[in-house]
MDAnalysis code that builds the backbone (N, CA, C; Angstrom):
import MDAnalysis as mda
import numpy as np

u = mda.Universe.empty(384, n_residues=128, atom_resindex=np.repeat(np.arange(128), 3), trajectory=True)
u.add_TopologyAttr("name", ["N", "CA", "C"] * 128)
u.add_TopologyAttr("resid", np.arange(1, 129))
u.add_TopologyAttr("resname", ["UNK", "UNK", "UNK", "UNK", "UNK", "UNK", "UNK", "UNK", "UNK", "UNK", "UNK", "UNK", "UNK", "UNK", "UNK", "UNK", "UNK", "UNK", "UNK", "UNK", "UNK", "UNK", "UNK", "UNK", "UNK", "UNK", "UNK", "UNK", "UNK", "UNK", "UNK", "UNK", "UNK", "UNK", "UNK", "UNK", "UNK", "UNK", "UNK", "UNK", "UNK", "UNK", "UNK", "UNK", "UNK", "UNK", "UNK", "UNK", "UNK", "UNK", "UNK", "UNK", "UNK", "UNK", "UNK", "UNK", "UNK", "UNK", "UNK", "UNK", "UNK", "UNK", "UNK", "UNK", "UNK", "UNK", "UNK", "UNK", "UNK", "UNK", "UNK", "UNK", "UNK", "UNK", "UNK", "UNK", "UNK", "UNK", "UNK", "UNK", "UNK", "UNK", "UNK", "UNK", "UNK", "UNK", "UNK", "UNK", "UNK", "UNK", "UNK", "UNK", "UNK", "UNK", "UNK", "UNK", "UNK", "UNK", "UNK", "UNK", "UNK", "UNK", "UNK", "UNK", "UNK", "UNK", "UNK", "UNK", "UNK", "UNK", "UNK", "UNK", "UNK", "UNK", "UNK", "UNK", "UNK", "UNK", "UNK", "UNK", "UNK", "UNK", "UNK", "UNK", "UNK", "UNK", "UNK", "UNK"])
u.atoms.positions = np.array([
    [13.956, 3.308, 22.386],
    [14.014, 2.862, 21.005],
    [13.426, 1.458, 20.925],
    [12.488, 1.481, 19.925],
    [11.998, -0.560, 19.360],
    [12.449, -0.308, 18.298],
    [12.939, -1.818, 18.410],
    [13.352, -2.277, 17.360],
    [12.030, -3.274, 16.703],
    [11.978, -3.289, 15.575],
    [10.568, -4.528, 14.551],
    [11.204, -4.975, 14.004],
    [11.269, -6.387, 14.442],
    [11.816, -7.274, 13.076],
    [10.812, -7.507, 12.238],
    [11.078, -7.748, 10.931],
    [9.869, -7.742, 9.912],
    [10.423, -9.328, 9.123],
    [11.681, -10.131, 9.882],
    [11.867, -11.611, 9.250],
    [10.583, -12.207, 9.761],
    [9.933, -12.291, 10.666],
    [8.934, -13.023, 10.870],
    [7.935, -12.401, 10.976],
    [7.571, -11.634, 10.261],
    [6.536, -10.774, 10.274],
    [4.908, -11.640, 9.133],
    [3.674, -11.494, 9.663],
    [2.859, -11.988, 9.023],
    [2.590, -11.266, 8.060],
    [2.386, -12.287, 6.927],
    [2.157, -11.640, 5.392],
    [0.414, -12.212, 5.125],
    [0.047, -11.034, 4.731],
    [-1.683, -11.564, 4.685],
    [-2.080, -11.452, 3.448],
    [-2.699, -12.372, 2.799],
    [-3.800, -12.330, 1.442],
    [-4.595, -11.505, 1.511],
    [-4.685, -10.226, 1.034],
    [-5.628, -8.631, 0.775],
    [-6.696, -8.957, -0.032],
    [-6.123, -9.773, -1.018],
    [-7.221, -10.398, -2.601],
    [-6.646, -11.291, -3.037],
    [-7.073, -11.728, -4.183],
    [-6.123, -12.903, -4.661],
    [-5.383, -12.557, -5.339],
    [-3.570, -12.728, -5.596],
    [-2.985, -12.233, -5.956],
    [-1.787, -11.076, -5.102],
    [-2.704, -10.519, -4.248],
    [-1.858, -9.599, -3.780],
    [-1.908, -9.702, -2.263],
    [-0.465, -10.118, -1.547],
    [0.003, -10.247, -0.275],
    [0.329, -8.960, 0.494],
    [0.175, -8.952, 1.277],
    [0.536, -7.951, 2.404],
    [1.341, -7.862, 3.335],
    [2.425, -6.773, 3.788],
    [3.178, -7.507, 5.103],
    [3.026, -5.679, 5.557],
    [2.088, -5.768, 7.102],
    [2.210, -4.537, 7.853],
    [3.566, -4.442, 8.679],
    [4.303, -3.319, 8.129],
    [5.643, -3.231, 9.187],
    [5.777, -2.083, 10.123],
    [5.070, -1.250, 10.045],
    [4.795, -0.279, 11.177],
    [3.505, 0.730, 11.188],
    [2.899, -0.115, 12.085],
    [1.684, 0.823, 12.228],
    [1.222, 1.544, 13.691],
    [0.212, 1.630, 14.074],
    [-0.224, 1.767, 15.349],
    [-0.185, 0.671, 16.310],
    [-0.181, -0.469, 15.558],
    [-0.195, -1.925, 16.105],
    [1.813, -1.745, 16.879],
    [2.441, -1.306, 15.924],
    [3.899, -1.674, 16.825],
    [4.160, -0.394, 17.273],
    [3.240, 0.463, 17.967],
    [3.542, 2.104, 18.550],
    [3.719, 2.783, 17.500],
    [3.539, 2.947, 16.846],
    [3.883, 4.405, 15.704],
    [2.832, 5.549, 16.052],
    [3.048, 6.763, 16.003],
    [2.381, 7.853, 15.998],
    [1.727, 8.868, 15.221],
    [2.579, 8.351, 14.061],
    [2.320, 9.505, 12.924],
    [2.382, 8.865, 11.518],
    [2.856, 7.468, 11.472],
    [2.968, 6.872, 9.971],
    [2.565, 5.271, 9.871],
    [2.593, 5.125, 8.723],
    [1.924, 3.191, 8.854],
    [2.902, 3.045, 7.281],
    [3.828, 1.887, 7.779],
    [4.462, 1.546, 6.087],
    [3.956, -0.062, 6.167],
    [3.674, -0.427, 4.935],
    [3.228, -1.379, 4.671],
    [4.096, -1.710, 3.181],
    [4.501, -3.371, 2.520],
    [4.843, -3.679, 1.536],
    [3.894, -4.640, 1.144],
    [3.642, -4.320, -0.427],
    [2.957, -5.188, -0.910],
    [3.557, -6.268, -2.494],
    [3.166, -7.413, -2.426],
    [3.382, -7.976, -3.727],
    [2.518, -8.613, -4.281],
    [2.220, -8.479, -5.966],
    [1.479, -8.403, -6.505],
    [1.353, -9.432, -8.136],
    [1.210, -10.030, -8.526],
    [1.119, -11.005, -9.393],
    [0.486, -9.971, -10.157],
    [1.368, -10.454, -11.485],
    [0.922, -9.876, -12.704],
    [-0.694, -9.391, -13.254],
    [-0.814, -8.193, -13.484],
    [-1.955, -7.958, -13.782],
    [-2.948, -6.895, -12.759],
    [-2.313, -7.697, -11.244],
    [-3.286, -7.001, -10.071],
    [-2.032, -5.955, -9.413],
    [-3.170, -5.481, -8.463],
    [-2.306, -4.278, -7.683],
    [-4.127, -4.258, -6.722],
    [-3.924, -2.630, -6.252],
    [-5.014, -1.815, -5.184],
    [-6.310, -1.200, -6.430],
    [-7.011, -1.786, -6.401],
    [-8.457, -0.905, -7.056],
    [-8.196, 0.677, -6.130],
    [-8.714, 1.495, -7.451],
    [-8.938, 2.752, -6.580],
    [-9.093, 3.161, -5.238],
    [-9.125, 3.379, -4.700],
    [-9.864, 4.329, -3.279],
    [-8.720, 5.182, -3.079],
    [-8.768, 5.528, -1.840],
    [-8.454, 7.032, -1.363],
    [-7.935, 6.779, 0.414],
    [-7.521, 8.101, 0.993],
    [-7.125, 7.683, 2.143],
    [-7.419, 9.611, 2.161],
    [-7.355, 9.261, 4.300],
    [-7.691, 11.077, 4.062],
    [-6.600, 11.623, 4.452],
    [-4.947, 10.799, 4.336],
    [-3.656, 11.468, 4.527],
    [-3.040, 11.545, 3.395],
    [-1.937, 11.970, 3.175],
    [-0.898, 11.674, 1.898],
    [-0.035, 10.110, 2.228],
    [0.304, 10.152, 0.920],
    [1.040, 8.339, 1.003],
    [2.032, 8.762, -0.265],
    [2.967, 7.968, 0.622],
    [4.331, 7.965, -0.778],
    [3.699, 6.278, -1.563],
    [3.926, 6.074, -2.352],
    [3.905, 4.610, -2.863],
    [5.265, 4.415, -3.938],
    [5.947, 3.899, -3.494],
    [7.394, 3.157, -4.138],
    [7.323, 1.914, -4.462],
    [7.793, 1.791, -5.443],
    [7.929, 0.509, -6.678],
    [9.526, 0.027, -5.825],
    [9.365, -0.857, -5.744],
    [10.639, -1.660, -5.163],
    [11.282, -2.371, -6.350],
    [10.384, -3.519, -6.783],
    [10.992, -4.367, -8.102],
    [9.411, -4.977, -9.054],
    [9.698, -4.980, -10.228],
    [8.584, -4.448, -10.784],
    [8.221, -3.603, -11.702],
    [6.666, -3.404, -12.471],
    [6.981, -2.214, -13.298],
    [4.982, -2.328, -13.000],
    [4.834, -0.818, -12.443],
    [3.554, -0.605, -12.007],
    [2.750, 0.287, -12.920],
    [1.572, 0.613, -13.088],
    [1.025, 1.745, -13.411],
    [0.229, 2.118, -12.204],
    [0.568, 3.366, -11.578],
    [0.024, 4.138, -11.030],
    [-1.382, 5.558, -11.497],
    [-2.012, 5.643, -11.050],
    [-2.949, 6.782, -11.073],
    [-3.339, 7.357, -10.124],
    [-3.502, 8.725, -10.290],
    [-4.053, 9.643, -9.159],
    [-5.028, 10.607, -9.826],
    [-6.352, 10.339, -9.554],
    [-6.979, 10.862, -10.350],
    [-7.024, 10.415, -12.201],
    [-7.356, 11.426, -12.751],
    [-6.935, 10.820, -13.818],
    [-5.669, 10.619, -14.566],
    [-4.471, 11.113, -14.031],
    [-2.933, 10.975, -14.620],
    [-2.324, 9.684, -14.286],
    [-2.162, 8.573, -15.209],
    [-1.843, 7.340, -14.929],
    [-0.344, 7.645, -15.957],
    [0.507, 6.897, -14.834],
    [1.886, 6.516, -15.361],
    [2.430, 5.589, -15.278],
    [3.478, 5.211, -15.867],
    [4.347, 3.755, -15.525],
    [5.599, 4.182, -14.760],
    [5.758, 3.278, -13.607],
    [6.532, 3.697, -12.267],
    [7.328, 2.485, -12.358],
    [9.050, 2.554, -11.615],
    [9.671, 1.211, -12.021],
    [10.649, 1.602, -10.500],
    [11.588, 0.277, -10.364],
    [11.796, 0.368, -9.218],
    [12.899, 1.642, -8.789],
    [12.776, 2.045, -7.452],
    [13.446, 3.125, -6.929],
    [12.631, 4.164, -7.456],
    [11.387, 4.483, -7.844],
    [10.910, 5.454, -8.175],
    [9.551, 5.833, -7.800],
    [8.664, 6.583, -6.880],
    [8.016, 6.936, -5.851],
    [6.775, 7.738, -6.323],
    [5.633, 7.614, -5.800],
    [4.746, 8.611, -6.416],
    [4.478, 8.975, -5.034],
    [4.311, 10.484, -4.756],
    [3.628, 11.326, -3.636],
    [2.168, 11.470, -4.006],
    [1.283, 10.701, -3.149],
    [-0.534, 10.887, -3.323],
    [-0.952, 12.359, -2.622],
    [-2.071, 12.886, -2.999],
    [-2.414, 14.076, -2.037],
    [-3.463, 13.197, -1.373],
    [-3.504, 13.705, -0.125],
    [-4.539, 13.517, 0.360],
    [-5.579, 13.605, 0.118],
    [-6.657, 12.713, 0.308],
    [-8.123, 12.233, -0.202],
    [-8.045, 11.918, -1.802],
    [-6.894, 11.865, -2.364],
    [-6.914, 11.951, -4.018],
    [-7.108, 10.090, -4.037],
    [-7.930, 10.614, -5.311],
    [-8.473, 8.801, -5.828],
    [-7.700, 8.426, -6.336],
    [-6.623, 7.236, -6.164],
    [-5.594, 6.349, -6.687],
    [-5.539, 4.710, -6.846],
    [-4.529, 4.568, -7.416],
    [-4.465, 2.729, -7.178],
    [-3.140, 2.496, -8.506],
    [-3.133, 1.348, -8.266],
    [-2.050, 0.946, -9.114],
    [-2.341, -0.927, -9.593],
    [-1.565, -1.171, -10.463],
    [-1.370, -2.582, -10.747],
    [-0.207, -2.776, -11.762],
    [0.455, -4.379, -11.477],
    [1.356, -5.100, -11.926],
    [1.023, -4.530, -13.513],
    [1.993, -4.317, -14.123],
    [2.125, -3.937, -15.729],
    [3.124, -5.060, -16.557],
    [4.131, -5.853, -15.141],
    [5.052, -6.689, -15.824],
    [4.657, -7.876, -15.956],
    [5.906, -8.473, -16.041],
    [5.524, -10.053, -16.052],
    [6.147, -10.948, -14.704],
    [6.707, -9.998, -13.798],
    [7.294, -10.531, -12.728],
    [6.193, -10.216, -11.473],
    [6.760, -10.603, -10.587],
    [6.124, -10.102, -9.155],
    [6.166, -8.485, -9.117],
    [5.320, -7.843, -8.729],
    [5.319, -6.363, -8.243],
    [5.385, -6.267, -6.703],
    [6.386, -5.313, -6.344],
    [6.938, -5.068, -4.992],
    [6.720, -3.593, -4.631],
    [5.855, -3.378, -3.682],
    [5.803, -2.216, -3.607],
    [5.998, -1.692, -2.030],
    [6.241, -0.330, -1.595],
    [5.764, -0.280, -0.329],
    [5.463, 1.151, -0.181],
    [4.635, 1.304, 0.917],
    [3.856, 2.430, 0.951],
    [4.087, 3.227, 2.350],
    [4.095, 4.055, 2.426],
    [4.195, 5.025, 3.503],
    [2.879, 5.771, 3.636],
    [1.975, 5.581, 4.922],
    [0.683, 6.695, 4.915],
    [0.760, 7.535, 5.735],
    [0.591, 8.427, 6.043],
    [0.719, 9.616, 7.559],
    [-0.274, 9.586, 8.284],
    [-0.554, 7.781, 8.660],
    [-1.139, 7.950, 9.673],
    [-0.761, 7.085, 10.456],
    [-0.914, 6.539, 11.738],
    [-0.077, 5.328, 12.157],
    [-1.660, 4.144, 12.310],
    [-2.903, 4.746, 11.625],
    [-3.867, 3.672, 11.198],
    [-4.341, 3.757, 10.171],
    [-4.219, 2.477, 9.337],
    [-3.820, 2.175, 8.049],
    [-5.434, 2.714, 8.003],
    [-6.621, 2.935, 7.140],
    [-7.737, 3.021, 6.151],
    [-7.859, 3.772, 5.180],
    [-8.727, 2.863, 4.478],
    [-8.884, 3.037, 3.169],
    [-10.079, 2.733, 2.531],
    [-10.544, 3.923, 2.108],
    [-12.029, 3.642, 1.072],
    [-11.912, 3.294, -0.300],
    [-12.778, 2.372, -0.680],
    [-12.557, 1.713, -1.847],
    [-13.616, 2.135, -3.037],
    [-13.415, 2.477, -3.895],
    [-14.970, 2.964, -4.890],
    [-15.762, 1.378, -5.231],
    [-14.862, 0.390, -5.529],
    [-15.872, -0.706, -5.635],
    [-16.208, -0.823, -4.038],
    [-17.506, -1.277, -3.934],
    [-18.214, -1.594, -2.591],
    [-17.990, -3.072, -2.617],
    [-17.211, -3.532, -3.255],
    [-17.781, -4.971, -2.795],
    [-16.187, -5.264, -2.588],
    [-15.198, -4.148, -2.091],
    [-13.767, -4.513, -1.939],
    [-14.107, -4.403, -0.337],
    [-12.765, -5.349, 0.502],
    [-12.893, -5.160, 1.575],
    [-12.473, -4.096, 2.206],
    [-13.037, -3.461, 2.881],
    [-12.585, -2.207, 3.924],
    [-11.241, -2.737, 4.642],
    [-9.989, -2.372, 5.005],
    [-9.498, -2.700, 6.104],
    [-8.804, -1.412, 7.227],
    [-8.542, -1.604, 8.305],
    [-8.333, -0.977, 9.089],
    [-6.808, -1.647, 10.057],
    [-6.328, -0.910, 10.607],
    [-4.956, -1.364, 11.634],
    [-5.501, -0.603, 12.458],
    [-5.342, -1.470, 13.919],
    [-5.207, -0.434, 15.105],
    [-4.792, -1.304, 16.477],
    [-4.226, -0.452, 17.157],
    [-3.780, -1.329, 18.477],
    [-5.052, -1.834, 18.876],
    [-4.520, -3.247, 19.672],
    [-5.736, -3.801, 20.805],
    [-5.472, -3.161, 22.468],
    [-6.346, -2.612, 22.622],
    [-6.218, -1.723, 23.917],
    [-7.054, -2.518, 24.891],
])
């Protein structure tokens, strides 16, 4: 059994506006999943793209609009959207507070394609 502490865990600037904290990926042994939390200043969230697994995305505290494809809703905390795989999604801050989110992907390496090209690609993976 590992244990991850996530009190000192690094929180990274994704864009401006929206922080990142990776808490289990391939980087701390995982095999099959990558959860990540994100927070988000009013207004922003994830531009579209896609992933080629399914992802839960949960609203922690906050009030988001989510889309998958074209069905966009308003999501609030304790309440979860299931993505399909390869489906085009994203979300952003709708409130006036911080947006808290965290995400579950089924893979234990985080990527993600973005439809704007001029967003950054990112990737997780162990250093071997």
């Amino acid at each position: 059994m590992q244990i991850c502490d996530h009190r000192d865990g690094a929180v990274e600037k994704w864009r401006d506006g929206v922080m990142t904290q990776m808490r289990i990926s391939a980087v701390a042994g995982a095999h099959q999943i990558c959860i990540f939390e994100q927070w988000c200043e009013p207004g922003l969230g994830a531009p579209t793209h896609h992933h080629a697994v399914e992802e839960v995305l949960e609203v922690m505290a906050g009030r988001a609009e989510i889309w998958v494809g074209e069905d966009r809703q308003m999501v609030e905390p304790n309440q979860s959207v299931l993505i399909p795989a390869g489906a085009r999604h994203g979300f952003r801050n709708v409130g006036e507070d911080i947006l808290h989110v965290r995400a579950t992907v089924a893979s234990p390496i985080f990527e993600g394609s973005y439809d704007d090209a001029r967003e950054q690609s990112r990737r997780w993976v162990p250093n071997f």
